[in-house]
C-alpha positions as CSV (number, residue, x, y, z in Angstrom):
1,X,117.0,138.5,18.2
2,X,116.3,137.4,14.9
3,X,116.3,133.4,14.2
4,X,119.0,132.5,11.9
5,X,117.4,130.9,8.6
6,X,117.3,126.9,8.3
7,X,120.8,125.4,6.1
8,X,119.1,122.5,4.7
9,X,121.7,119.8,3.5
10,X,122.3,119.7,-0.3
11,X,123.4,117.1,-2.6
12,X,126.8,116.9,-3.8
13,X,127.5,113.6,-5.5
14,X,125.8,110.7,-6.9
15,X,126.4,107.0,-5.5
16,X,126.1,104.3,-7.6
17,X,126.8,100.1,-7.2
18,X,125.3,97.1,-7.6
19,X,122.4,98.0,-5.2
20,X,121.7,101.5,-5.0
21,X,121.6,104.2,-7.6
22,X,121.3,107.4,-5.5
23,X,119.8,109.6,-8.8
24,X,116.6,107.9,-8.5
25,X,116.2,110.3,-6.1
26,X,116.4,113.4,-8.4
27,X,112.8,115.4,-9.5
28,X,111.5,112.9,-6.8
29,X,108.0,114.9,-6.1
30,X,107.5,114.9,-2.2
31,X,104.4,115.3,-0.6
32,X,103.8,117.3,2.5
33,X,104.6,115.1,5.5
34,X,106.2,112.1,3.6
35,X,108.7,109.6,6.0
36,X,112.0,109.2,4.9
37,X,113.9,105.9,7.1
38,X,117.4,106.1,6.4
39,X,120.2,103.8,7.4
40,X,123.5,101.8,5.8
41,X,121.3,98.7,6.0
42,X,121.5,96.1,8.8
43,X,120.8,98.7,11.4
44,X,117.2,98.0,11.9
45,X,115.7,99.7,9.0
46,X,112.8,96.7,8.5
47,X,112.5,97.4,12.4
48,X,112.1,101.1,12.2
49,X,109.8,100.7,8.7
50,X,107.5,98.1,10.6
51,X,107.2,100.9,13.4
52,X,106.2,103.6,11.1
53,X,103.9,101.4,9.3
54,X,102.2,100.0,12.8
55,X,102.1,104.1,13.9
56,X,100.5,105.0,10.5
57,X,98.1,102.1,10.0
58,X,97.2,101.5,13.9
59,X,98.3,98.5,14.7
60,X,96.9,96.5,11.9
61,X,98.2,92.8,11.0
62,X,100.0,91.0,8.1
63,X,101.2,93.9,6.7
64,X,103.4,93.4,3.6
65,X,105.5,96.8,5.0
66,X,108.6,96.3,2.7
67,X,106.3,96.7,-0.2
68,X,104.1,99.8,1.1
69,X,107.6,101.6,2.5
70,X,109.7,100.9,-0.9
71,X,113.4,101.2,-1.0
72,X,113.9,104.2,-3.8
73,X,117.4,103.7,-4.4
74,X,117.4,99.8,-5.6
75,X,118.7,99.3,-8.7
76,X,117.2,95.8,-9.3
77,X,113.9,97.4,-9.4
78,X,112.8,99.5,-12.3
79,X,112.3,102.9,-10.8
80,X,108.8,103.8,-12.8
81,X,107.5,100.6,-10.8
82,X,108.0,102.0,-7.6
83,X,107.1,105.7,-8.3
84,X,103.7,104.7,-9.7
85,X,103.8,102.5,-6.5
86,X,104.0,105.7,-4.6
87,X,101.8,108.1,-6.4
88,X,98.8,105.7,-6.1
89,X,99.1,105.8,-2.6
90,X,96.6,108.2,-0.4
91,X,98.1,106.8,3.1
92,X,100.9,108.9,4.7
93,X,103.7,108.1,2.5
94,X,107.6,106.3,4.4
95,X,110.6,105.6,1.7
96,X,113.2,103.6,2.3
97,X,117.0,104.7,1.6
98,X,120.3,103.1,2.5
99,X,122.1,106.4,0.7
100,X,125.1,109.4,2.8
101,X,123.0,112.7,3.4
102,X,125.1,114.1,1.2
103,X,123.8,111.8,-2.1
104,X,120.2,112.5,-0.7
105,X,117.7,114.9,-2.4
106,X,116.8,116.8,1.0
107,X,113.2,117.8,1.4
108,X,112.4,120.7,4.0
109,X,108.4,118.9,3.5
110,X,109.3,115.5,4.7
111,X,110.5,114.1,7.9
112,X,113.5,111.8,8.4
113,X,114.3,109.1,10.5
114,X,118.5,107.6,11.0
115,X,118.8,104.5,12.4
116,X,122.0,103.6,13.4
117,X,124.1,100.8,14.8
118,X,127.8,99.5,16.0
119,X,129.8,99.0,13.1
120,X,130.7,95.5,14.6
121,X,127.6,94.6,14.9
122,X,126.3,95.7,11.4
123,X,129.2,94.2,9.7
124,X,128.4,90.7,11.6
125,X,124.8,91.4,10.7
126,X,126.2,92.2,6.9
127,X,128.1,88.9,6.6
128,X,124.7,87.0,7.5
129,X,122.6,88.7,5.2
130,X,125.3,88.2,2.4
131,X,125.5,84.6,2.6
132,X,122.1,84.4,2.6
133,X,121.4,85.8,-0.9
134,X,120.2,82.9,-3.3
135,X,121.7,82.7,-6.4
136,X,118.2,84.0,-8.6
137,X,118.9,87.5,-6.6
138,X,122.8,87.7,-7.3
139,X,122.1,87.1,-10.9
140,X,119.2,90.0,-10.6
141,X,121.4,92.4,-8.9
142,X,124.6,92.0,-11.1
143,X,122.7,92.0,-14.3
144,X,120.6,94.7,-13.8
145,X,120.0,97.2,-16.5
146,X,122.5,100.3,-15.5
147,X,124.4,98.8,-13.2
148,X,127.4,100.5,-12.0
149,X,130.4,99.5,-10.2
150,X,131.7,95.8,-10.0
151,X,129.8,93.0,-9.9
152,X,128.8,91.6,-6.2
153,X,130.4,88.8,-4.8
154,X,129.7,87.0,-1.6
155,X,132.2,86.6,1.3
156,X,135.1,84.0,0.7
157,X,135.9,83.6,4.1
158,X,134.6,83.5,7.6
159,X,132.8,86.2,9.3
160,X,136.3,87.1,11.5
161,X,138.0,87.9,8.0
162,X,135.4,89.7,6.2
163,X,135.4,91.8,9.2
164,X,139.1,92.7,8.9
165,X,138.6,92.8,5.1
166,X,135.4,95.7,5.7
167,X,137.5,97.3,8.5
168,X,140.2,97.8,5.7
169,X,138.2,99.4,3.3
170,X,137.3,96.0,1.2
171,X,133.8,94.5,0.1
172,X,130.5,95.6,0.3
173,X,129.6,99.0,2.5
174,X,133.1,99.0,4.4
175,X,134.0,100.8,7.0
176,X,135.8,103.0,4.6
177,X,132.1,104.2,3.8
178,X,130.4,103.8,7.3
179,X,132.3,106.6,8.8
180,X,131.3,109.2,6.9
181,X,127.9,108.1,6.7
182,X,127.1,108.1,10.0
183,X,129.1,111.4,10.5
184,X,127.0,113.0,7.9
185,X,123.8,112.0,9.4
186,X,125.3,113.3,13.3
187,X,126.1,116.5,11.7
188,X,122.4,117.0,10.5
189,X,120.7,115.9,14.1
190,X,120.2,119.8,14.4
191,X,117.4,119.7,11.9
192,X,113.8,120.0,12.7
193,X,113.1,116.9,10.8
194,X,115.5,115.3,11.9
195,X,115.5,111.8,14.2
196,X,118.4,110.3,14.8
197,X,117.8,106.6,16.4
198,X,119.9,104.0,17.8
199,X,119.4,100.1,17.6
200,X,120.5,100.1,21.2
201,X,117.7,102.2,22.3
202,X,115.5,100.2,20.4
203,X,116.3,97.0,22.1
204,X,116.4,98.7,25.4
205,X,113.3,100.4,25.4
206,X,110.8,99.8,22.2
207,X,107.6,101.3,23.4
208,X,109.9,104.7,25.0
209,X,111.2,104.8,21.9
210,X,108.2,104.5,19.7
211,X,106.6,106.9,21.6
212,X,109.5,109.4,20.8
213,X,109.1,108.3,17.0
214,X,105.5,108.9,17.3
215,X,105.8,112.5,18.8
216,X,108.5,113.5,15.8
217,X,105.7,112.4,13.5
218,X,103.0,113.9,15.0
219,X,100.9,110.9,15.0
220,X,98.5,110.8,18.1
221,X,98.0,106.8,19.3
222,X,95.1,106.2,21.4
223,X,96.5,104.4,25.1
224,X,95.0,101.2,24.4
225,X,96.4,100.8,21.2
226,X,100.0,101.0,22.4
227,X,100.1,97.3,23.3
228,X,99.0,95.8,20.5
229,X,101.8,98.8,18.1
230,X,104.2,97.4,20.5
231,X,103.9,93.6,20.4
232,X,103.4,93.8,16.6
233,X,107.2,95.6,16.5
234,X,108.7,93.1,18.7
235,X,111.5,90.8,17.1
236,X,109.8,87.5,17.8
237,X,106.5,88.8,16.3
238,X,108.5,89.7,13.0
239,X,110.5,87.0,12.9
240,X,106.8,84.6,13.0
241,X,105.8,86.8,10.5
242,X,108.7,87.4,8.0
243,X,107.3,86.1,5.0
244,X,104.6,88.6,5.0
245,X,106.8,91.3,4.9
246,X,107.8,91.3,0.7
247,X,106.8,88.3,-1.5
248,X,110.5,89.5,-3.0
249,X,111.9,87.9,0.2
250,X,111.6,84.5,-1.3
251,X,113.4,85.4,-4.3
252,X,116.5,87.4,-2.6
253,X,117.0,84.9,0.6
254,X,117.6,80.9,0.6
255,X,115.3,80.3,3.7
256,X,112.8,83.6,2.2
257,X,111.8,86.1,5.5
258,X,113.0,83.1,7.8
259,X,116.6,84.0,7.0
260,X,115.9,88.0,6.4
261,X,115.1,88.4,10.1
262,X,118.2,86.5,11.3
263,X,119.3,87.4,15.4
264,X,118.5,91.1,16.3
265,X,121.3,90.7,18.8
266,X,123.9,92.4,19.5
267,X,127.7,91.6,20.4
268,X,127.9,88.4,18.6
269,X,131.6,89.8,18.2
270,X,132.6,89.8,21.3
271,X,133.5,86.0,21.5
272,X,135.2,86.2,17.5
273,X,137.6,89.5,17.2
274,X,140.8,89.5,19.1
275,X,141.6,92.3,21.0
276,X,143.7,93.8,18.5
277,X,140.6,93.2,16.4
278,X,138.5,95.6,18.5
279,X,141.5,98.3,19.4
280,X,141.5,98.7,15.8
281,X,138.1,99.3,15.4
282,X,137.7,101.5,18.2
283,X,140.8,103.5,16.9
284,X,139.7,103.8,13.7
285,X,136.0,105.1,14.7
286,X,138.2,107.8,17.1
287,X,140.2,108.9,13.7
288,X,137.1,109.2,11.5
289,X,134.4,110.5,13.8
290,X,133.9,113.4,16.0
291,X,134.2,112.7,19.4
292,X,130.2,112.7,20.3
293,X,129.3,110.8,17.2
294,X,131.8,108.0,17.7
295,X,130.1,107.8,21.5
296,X,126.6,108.0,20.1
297,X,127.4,105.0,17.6
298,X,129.4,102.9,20.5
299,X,126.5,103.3,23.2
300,X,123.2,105.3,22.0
301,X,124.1,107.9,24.6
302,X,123.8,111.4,22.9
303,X,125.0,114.4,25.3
């Protein structure tokens, strides 16, 4: 029996804000084996680009990985800087994007990596980061040259309310954007290259789960390397090491890297939404998920 040909996604809109400006992506020249990690942001996407780098470059030290994995899709950044960044480089190429599969040129000649996270925990997560921005970086990313949509504004009230405010559609990468996101991404797990990755798993088991990342990539890892890939992706080894990741970190965070990697944890919720709070959520992933990606966001557990 004939094998049925390969329905690679295609784009169908663009998406366009204060932060990301998804037609940087278009005429983007791939190269044969180039990494794509993809995420909505505060799902471990400096965690999975750290792994990458440490699989690529063997382990090495003080590596500035933000810069050598750059995020496309920033609008703050002029977009001839970091595709000259790119071309120059002879190392096996991983991009950064924070953009729906469906506002993604799709390559069939790269591989992709999801990363993906509970909705609680990214919008706590989300709320940290926010309040962290200094004031240089909110004045760079509202005034930037193209800017679309309206200007970004930091949460007015406590973590609890910007949760119900981003459960309700309001503020920066709600919920009312997170559901389809994550569904899109599900619905491509099919794909041969394809990873789909949960935080979860990551904090469960990171060298199990670098070891499946390394197998998707095809990057063989001699055995006595693996403690050294492993420690270097541990959170307390980037957290000592934050400010090495982007010299832009001290720009875009009051505290620099120190405040960049916050926690890592998980279920700092639990204590803060009501149970109404969390009903909600729950009912709202049920309404705007299939059934075995709402599980697969909840737990990690894919069937």
């Amino acid at each position: 029996m004939a094998t049925a040909p390969v329905v690679w996604p295609a784009k169908t809109r663009e998406v366009q804000s204060a932060f990301v400006d998804s037609t940087r992506w278009n005429g983007f020249a791939f190269r044969d084996g180039d990494i794509v990690i993809a995420t909505m942001g505060k799902s471990g996407t400096t965690w999975m680009q750290q792994i990458v780098g440490q699989l690529i470059f063997r382990g090495a030290e003080g590596m500035p990985v933000m810069e050598i994995s750059p995020w496309l899709d920033i609008g703050v950044v002029p977009i001839q800087q970091i595709l000259e960044r790119l071309e120059a480089q002879t190392h096996r190429r991983f991009i950064k994007t924070h953009l729906p599969l469906d506002a993604l040129v799709f390559s069939p000649k790269a591989k992709y990596i999801f990363v993906a996270r509970d909705g609680r925990d990214v919008a706590w997560s989300w709320y940290n980061h926010m309040m962290s921005f200094s004031d240089a970086f909110m004045e760079l990313a509202n005034n930037a040259p193209g800017r679309a949509g309206p200007r970004f504004e930091k949460p007015k009230g406590d973590v609890v309310q910007y949760f119900r405010e981003w459960l309700d559609g309001g503020g920066f990468l709600s919920a009312a954007e997170f559901w389809p996101h994550h569904q899109g991404w599900w619905d491509a797990r099919h794909l041969p290259n394809v990873l789909l990755v949960h935080f979860n798993d990551l904090k469960a088991d990171l060298s199990g789960q670098m070891r499946r990342i390394a197998a998707f990539l095809d990057i063989e890892i001699e055995e006595e390397l693996w403690p050294t890939l492993v420690a270097h992706c541990a959170f307390d080894y980037m957290k000592r090491n934050a400010n090495t990741l982007s010299p832009m970190l001290g720009v875009m965070f009051e505290g620099g890297g120190q405040n960049f990697v916050h926690k890592g944890t998980n279920g700092r919720w639990r204590d803060r939404l009501t149970q109404d709070d969390i009903a909600k959520y729950e009912r709202l992933a049920a309404e705007n998920l299939s059934p075995d990606c709402a599980r697969w966001l909840a737990t990690g557990e894919m069937a």
